[in-house]
C-alpha positions in Angstrom: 6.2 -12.5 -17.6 3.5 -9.5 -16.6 2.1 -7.4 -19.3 0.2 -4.4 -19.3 -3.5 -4.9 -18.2 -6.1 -5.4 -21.4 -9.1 -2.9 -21.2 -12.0 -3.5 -19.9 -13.8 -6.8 -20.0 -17.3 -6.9 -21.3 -19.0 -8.4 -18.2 -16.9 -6.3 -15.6 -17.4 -2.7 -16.3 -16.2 -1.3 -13.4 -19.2 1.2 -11.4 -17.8 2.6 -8.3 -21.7 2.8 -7.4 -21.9 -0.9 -8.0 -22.2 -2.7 -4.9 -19.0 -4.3 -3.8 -20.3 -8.0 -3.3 -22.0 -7.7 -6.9 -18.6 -7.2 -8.8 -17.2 -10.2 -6.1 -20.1 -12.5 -7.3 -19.3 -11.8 -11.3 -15.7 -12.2 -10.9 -16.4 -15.5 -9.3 -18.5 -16.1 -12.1 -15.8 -15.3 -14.6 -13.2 -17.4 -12.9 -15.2 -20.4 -13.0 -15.3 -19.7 -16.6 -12.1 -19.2 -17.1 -11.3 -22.3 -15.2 -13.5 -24.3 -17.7 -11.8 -23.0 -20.5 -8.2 -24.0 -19.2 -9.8 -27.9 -19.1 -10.6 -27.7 -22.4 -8.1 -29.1 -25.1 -8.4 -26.7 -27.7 -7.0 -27.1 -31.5 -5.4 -23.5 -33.2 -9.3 -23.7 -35.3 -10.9 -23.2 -32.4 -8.6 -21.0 -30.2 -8.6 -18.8 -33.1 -12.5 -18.7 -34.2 -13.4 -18.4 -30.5 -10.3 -16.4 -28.6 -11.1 -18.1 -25.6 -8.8 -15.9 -23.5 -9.2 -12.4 -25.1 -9.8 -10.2 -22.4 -8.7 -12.3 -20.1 -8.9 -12.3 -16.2 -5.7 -9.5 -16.2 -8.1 -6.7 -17.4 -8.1 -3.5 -15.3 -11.3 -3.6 -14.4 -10.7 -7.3 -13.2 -7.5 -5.8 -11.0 -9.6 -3.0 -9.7 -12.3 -5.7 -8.5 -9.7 -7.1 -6.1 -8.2 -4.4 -5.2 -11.5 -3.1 -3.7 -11.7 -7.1 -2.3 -8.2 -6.9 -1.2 -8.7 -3.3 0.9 -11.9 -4.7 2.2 -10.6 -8.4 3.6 -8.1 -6.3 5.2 -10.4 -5.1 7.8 -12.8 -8.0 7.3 -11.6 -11.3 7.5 -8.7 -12.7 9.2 -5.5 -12.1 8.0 -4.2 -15.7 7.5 -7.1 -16.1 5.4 -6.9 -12.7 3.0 -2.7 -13.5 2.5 -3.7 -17.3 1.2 -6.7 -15.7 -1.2 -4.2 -13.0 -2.9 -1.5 -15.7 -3.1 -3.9 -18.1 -4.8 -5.5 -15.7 -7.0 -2.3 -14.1 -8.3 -1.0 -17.5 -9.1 -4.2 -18.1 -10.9 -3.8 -14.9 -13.2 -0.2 -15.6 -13.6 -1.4 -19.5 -15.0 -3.5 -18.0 -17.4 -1.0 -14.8 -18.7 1.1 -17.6 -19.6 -1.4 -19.8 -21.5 -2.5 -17.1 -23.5 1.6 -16.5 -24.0 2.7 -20.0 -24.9 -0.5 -20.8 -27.0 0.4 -17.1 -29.3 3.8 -18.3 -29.3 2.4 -21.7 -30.6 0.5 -20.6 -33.2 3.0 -18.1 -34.5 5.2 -20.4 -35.1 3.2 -23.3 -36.6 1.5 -20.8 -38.8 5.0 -19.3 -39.6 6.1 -23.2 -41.0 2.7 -24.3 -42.7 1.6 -21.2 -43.9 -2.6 -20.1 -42.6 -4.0 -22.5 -45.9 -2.1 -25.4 -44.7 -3.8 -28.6 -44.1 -2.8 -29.5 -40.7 -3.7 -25.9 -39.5 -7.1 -26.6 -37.8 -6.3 -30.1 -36.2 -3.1 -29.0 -34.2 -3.6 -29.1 -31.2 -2.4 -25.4 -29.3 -3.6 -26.4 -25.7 -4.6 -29.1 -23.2 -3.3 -29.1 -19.5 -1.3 -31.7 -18.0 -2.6 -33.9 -15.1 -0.9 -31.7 -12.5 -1.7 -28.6 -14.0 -5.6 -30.4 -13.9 -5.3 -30.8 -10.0 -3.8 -27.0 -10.2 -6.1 -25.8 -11.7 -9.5 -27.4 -9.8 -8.0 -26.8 -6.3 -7.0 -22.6 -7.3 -10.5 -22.1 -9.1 -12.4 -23.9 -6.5 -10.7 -21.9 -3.8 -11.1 -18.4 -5.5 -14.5 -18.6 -6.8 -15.8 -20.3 -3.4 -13.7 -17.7 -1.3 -14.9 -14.3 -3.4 -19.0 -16.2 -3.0 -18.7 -16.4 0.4 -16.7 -12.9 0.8 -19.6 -11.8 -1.0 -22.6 -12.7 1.0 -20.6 -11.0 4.8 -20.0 -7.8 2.4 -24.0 -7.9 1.6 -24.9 -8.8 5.5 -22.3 -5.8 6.4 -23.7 -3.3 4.6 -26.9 -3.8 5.6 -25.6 -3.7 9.4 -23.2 -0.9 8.9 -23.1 3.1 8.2 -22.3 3.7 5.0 -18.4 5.0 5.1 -17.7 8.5 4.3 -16.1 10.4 1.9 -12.7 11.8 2.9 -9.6 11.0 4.9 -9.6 7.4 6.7 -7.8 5.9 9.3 -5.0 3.7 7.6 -3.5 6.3 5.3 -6.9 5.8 3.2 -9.5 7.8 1.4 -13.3 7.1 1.0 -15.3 7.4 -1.7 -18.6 6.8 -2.8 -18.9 4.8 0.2 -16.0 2.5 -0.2 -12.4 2.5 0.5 -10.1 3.2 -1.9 -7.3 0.3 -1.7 -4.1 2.5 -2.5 -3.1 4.3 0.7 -1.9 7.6 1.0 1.6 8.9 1.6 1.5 9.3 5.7 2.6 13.0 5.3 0.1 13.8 2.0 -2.7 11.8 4.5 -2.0 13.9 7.6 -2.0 17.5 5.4 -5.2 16.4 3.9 -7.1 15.1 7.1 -5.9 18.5 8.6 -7.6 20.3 6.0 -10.7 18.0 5.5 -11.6 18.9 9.3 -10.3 22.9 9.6 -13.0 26.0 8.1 -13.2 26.5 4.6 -10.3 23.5 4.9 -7.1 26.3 4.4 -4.5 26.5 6.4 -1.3 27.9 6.6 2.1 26.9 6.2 2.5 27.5 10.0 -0.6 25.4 11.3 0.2 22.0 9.1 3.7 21.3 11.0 2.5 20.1 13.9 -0.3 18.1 12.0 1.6 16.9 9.5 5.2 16.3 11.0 4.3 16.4 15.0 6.5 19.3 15.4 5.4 23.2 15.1 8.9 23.8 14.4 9.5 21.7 11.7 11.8 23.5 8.5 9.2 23.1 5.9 9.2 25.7 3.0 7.1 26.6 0.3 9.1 23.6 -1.8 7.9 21.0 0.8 4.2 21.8 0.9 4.5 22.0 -2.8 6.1 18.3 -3.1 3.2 17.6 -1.0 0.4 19.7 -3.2 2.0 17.2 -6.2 1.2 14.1 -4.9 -2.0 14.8 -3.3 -3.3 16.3 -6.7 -1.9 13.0 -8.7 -4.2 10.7 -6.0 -6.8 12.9 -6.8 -6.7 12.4 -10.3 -5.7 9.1 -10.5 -9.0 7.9 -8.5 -11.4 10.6 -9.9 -11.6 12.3 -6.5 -13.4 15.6 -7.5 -10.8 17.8 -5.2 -8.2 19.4 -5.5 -4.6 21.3 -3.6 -3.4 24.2 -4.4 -1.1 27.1 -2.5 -1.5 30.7 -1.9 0.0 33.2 0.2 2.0 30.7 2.5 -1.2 28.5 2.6 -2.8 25.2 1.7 -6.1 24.9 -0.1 -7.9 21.9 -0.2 -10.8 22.7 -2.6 -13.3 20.8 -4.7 -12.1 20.6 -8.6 -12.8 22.4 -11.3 
């Protein structure tokens, strides 16, 4: 069962001005560590004094690290190769959201029948993997740590080879920023209005001119309602990914403008 991402974990602070194969190097890092942890047997003395799995690999800033890897394998490496990572990883993170689950539930309910002063409390064993889940769990840490390392190193040799990419619209329904792609895409029709406006002077335009741009026909029934559906979910992207612009409408126009 999925719960709600953790905040952020101390050694993955997300930066959008970090370089992209620095955060793929540390979360390689941390899922070798993880990994290690998972090998361990661990008693309900130690899990407890040490928390081994507090902030664990589901943290946001973990999930926005590979979303940035996702949207950049994409383009980047084949595709047979980016589907088998995400399955892999996802598996992974799903392993150890239900450790942490089952080893709670464990220790709620030993403590729950011994009380926190009884004797056997320390010495109960609250974790140690099974032989398969030993293979698992060598074969999915090997693959994801070794995968994001070498990831890594083509995003450092790209960067050095490649123009940085712009802010703005993208091809793909994307936006750049900061000289990354985001990894959400864009609604086609909230994509098209903005790329319109991104490339037009002083990026207004009116009702009239984003048809054709926007739904490849000059005669399209759009009203005031429609662009401001549009406005909506353009502003929410915006804010959701700390884009400093913003949509608004005036007299039968659309103004793409930066935020206040």
């Amino acid at each position: 069962m999925k719960r709600e991402m953790s905040e952020s974990h101390e050694n993955l602070n997300i930066d959008p001005k970090v370089p992209l194969h620095e955060k793929a190097l540390e979360l390689a890092d941390s899922i070798d560590r993880f990994g290690d942890i998972l090998l361990k047997q661990w008693n309900i003395e130690e899990w407890l004094r040490e928390n081994p799995l507090a902030n664990t690999l589901t943290s946001k800033d973990v999930a926005d690290t590979l979303g940035r890897c996702f949207a950049w394998a994409e383009s980047c490496v084949p595709h047979e190769e980016g589907v088998r990572f995400k399955k892999r990883i996802n598996g992974f993170l799903d392993f150890v959201i239900k450790v942490e689950e089952q080893c709670q539930k464990r220790i709620s309910t030993f403590t729950s029948e011994v009380g926190l002063s009884g004797q056997r409390l320390g010495g109960e064993t609250v974790w140690k993997c099974t032989e398969n889940q030993r293979i698992y769990l060598n074969l999915a840490v090997t693959h994801t740590s070794e995968t994001l390392r070498v990831w890594a190193n083509t995003m450092r040799e790209k960067a050095s080879e490649t123009p940085p990419i712009p802010d703005g619209p993208l091809p793909g329904f994307r936006w750049g920023k900061n000289g990354e792609i985001i990894a959400e895409q864009l609604q086609p029709a909230v994509w098209k209005m903005l790329d319109h406006l991104w490339n037009v002077d002083c990026r207004v335009a009116a009702f009239d001119q984003l048809k054709q741009p926007i739904y490849d026909d000059s005669e399209h029934i759009a009203d005031a309602g429609a662009f401001g559906s549009l406005r909506k979910k353009a502003n929410a992207y915006f804010l959701k990914h700390e884009i400093p612009y913003k949509v608004s409408i005036k007299q039968a126009s659309v103004i793409l403008s930066p935020a206040d």
